[in-house]
N, C-alpha and C positions, 0 to 999 in steps of 0.2 A: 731545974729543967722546966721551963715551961711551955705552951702550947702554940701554935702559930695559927692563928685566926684570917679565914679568908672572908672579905668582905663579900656580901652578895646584891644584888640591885633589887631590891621586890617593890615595883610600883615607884621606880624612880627614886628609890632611898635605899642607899649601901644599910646591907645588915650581915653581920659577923657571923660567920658559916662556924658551928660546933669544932670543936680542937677534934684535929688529927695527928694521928700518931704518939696519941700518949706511951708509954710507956720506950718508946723510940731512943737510942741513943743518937747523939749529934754530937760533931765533935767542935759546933760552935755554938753549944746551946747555953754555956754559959758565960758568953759572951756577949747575946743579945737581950735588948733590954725592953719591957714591957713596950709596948703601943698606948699613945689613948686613944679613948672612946671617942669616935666622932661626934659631933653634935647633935639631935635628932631638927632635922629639916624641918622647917616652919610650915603652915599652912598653903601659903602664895607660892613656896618653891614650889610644893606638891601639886599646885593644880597647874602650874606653868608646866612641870615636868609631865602632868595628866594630859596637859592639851599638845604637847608637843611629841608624847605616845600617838594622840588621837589623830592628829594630822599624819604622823607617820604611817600610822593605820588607815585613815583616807584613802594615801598617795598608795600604800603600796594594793588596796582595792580597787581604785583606781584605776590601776596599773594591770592589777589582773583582771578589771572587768574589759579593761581595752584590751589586753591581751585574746582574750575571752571572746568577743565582740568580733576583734579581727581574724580567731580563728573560726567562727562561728560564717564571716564575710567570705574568708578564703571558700570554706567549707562548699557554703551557698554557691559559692561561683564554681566553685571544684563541679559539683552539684548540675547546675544549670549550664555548663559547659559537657560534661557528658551528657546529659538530656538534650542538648544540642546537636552533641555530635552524634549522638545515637536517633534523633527524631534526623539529621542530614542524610546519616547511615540507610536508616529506614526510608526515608523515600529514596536516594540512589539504588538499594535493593528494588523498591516500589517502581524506579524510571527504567534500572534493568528490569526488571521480570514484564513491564509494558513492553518496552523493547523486545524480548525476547518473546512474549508473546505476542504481537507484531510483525516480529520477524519470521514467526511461525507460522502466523496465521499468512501471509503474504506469500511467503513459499509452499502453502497448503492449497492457497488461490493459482497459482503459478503451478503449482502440482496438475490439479483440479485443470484447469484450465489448457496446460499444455496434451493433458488424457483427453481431454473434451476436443483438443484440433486432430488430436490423434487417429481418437475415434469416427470422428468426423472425414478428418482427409484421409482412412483406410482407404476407401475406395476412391472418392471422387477429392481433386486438388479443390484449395479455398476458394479460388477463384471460379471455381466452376459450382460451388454450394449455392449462390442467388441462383441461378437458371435453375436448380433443382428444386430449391423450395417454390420460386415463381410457380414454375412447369406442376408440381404437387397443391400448391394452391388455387392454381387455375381451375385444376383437373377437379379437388375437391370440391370448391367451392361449385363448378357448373356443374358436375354431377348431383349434388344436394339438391341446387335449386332447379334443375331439370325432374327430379325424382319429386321434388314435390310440387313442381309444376305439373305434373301426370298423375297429382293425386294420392299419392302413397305417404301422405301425411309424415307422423312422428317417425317411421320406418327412411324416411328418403335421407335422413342421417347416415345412415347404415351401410347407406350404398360405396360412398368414397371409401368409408373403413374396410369394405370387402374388398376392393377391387384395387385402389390404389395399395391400402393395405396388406394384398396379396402379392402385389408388383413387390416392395418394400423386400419383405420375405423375402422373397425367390432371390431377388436381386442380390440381396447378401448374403443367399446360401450359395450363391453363385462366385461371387468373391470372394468366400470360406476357400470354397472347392479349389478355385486359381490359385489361391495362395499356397495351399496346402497339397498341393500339384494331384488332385484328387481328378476324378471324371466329372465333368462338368457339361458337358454337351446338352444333357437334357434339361438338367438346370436353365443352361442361357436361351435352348427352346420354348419351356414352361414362364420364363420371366416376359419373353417375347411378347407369346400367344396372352398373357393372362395384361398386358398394356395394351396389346390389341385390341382385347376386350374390352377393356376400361376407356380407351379411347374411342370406342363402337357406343359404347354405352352412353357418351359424355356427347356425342357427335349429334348422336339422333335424339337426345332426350331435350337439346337446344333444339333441333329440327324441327322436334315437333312443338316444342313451347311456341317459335317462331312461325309456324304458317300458317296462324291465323293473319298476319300481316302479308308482309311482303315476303314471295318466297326466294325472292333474289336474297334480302335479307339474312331471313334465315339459314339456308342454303351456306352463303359466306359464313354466319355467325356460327355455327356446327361444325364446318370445316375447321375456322381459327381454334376452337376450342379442343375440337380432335389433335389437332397437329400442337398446340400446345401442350397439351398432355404428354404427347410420345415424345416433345425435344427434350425430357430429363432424360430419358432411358436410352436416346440417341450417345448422349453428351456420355454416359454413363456407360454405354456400348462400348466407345472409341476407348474410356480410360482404360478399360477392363484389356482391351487389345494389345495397347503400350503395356500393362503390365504384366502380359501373359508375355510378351514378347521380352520386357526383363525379367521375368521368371525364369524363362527357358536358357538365360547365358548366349543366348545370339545376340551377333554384332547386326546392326542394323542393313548392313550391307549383308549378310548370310541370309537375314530373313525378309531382304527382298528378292534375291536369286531363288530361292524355294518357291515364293509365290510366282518368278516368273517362270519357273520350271512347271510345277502346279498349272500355269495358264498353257504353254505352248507343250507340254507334253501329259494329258491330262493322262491318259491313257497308261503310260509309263510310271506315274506316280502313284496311283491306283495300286499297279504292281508290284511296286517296291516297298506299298504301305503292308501288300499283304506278305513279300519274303519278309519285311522285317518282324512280321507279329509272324511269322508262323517261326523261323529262323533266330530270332531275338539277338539279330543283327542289327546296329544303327541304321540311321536312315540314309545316310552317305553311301556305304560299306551297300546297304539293299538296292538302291539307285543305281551303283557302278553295275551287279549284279546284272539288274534288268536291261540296263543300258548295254551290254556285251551281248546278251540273250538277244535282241531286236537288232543291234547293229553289225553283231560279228567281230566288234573291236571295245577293249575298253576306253574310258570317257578320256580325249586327248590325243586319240589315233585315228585313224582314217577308216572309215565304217566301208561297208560291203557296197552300199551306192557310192560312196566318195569315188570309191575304184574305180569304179566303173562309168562314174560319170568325167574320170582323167583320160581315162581311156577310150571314151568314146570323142573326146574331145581331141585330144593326139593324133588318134585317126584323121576326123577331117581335117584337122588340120594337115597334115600330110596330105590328105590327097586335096587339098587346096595349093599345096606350095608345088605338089606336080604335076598339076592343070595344065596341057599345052594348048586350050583355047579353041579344040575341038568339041562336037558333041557328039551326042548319036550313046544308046544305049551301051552297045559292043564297044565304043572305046572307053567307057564310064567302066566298064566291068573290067576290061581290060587294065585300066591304070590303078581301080583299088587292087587289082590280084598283085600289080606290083609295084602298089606303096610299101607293103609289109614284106621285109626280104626273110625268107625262110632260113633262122640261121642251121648251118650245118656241124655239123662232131666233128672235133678235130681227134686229128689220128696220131696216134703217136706210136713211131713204129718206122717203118721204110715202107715208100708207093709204091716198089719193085715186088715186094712180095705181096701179091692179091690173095693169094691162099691162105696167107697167115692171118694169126687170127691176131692184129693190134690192139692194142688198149685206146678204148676211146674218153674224152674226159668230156662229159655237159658243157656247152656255151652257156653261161648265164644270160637271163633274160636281158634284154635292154630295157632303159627306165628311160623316164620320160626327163626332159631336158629343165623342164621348170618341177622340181620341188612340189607337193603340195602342201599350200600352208594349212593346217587344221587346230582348232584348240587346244591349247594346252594346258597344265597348272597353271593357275597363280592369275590368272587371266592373260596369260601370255599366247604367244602361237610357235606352233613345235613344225619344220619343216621335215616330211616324209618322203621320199622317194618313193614314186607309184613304180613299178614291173610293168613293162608293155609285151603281151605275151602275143604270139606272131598271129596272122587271119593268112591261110593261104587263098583264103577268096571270100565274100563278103555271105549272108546267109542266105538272101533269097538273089540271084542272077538271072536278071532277066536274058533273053534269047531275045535275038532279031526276027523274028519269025512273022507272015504276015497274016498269022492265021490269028483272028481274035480272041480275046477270054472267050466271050460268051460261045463261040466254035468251038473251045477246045474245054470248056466246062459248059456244059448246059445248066447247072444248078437247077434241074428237076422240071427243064421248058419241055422235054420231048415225054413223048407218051408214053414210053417205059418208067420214067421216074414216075410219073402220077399215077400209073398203074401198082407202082411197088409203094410211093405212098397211101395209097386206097387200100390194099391190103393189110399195112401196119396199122391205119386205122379200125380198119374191121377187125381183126386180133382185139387190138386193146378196145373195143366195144364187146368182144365175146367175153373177154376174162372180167370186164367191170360186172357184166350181166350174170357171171357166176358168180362173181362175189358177192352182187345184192341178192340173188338169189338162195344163196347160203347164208347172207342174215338173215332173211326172209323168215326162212326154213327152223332159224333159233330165236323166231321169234321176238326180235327187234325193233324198233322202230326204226324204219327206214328213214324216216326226217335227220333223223341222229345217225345211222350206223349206217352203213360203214363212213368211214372221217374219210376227207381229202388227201389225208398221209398215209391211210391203208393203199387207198386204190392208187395213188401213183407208185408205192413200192409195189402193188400187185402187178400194173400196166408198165413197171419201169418209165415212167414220163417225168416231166416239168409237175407241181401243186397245179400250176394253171391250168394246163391240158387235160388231169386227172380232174379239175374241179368241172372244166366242159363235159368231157365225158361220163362223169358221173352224173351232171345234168340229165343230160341226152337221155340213157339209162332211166332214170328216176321219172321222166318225165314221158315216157313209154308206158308206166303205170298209174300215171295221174299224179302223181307226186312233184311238187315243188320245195325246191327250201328258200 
């Protein structure tokens, strides 16, 4: 049995690797027949086989130093590719948050700026802001230098801040009040009066700067500089007007017919301003009110004159149309007794029985042949039927008589009337004379006591008459007033 020897390489020279499996059976082990010993390798194989390790060792360091190299290259660019993309990253973040704060900052201007026309056009529109800064620049600027042309030194500053400055104020507690449908009245009076001022101030402090020259001059220059001042507060007046007027929800047609109601019935409006605050009825609803109270009729009907002035008009007209071209008083009296025919009751019943007592039923009045047209809603006109109620004869009828007025009225020519007026005189100079008498007497002063409305209730007279006779009276004791 022998051993089976593996050769091994150490340093490029096979060497025989120690027996395995001695004691092993095989069932071809005595069949196989020694080995020989290789030969031991000379010198020159050995270093041929040394340099042929070495180079293989080279190449495969070689191999892993490029290896090495180009992982070390990927690496770097792996590397310098996200510091790329991360330095791109970072200014994109960098280009947004510019942007975004940009866009912030532009809409904070746009903010800022839209609050700034806002605040600005509360009261007065943009187009109307140069006339008011002009009109305030004006006003300050001649005020100052009027104030220190008079003297008043580092104080003549002070002036514009008080006086325009006060305007300012009012002015926009005044647009507070309109807006916020507050009372404002005395607001828009105190803004008035305190431009007034400021423009009084501004007027004459040029006036007098200027009349050491020409007073024509000056004169003009005071005026331009007054009336410049007040055109902000004009300008400023009118806006306040339009917006009180779109405050209040009036159509611009409502809040012209007010003010011409306001103009042509001053008196009436007055009235209806006071039902509707005592009443806290609208102003419409207090108007219709007053307007029925003064006319007789509500607004759209035919008032208490309408009637009457149809009526007087139907008349003549009638006794126009039955004029036969005569004159003379007696036939004038005679044809108005019968233009108007007296209507009569009809009977209902039988004419046979006079003693019975029939049912009689009223004629309606007769109306007048034209319609009257009178206002109505909507600005329309509403046709009325006037009533013509009968005249069996006219009021006053004169007589053919050929006796005179002044015969048949003396109106106080004959000597009974001025004897009966001389006596009412004398009366009411007794009763004036007791009456100053009995102030006298409580110790009065007669310059004062008794008033001209005591003695004419006391005289029953005219103020006028009592004011003569209380003369007369007073001047019986030496007294005048």
């Amino acid at each position: 049995m022998t051993a089976v020897s593996i050769e091994k390489k150490v340093n490029g020279t096979p060497v025989a690797s120690p027996e395995l499996g001695e004691g092993r059976d095989h069932p071809d082990e005595e069949q196989q027949t020694p080995q020989p010993t290789p030969a031991a390798p000379s010198r020159r194989e050995e270093k041929r086989l040394d340099k042929s390790t070495d180079r293989a060792d080279a190449r495969l360091d070689k191999a892993q130093e490029r290896e090495e190299a180009r992982r070390d290259a990927d690496h770097k660019r792996e590397t310098k590719e996200k510091e790329r993309q991360a330095k791109a990253d970072r200014k994109a973040q960098q280009r947004a948050d510019k942007d975004k704060a940009r866009a912030k900052r532009r809409k904070e201007r746009r903010t800022a700026w839209t609050s700034l026309q806002t605040r600005l056009t509360h009261h007065m529109p943009m187009w109307g802001l140069p006339v008011v800064l002009v009109s305030l620049a004006v006003g300050a600027t001649g005020q100052a230098g009027a104030a220190s042309a008079a003297g008043m030194g580092w104080a003549s500053a002070g002036v514009p801040v008080l006086t325009e400055g006060m305007t300012l104020t009012l002015a926009g507690l005044t647009g507070q009040a309109i807006e916020q449908r507050r009372p404002y009245a005395w607001l828009m009076r105190a803004t008035w009066i305190t431009a007034a001022g400021a423009a009084t101030i501004n007027a004459l402090g040029h006036y007098i700067e200027g009349k050491t020259g020409d007073p024509q001059e000056a004169l003009y220059r005071a005026a331009m500089y007054g009336v410049a001042s007040m055109l902000g507060l004009v300008l400023w007046w009118v806006v306040m007007r339009s917006k009180r007027a779109a405050i209040s929800g009036k159509t611009a047609d409502e809040v012209a017919r007010w003010k011409r109601l306001g103009r042509r019935h001053p008196l009436l409006m007055r009235r209806a301003r006071r039902v509707a605050d005592n009443t806290g009825k609208s102003m419409a609803d207090a108007y219709a009110t007053v307007w029925e109270r003064a006319n007789g009729a509500r607004p759209g009907e035919p008032s208490i004159r309408e009637i009457r002035a149809s009526r007087r008009a139907a008349y003549r007209r009638r006794l126009a149309q039955s004029w036969d071209g005569r004159r003379g008083l007696r036939k004038q009296s005679e044809r108005a007794a019968a233009v108007v025919p007296v209507p009569q009751a009809d009977t209902v019943g039988t004419p046979e029985s006079a003693g019975s007592a029939g049912v009689r039923t009223p004629v309606q009045a007769p109306a007048l042949p034209v319609a009257l047209l009178v206002p109505g809603g909507q600005g329309g006109w509403v046709e009325h039927p006037v009533p013509v109620l009968p005249m069996t004869s006219p009021k006053r009828v004169r007589t053919g008589s050929d006796q005179s007025a002044t015969a048949r009225f003396p109106q106080g020519k004959d000597a009974v009337s001025k004897r009966v007026r001389k006596s009412v005189h004398d009366d009411r100079l007794n009763t004036v004379r007791a009456l100053v008498d009995s102030e006298a007497a409580r110790g009065c002063d007669l310059r004062k006591h008794p008033s001209n409305r005591a003695v004419a209730r006391a005289a029953g007279c005219r103020p006028g008459t009592a004011r003569e006779l209380l003369a007369t009276v007073l001047a019986e004791r030496g007294i005048t007033r």
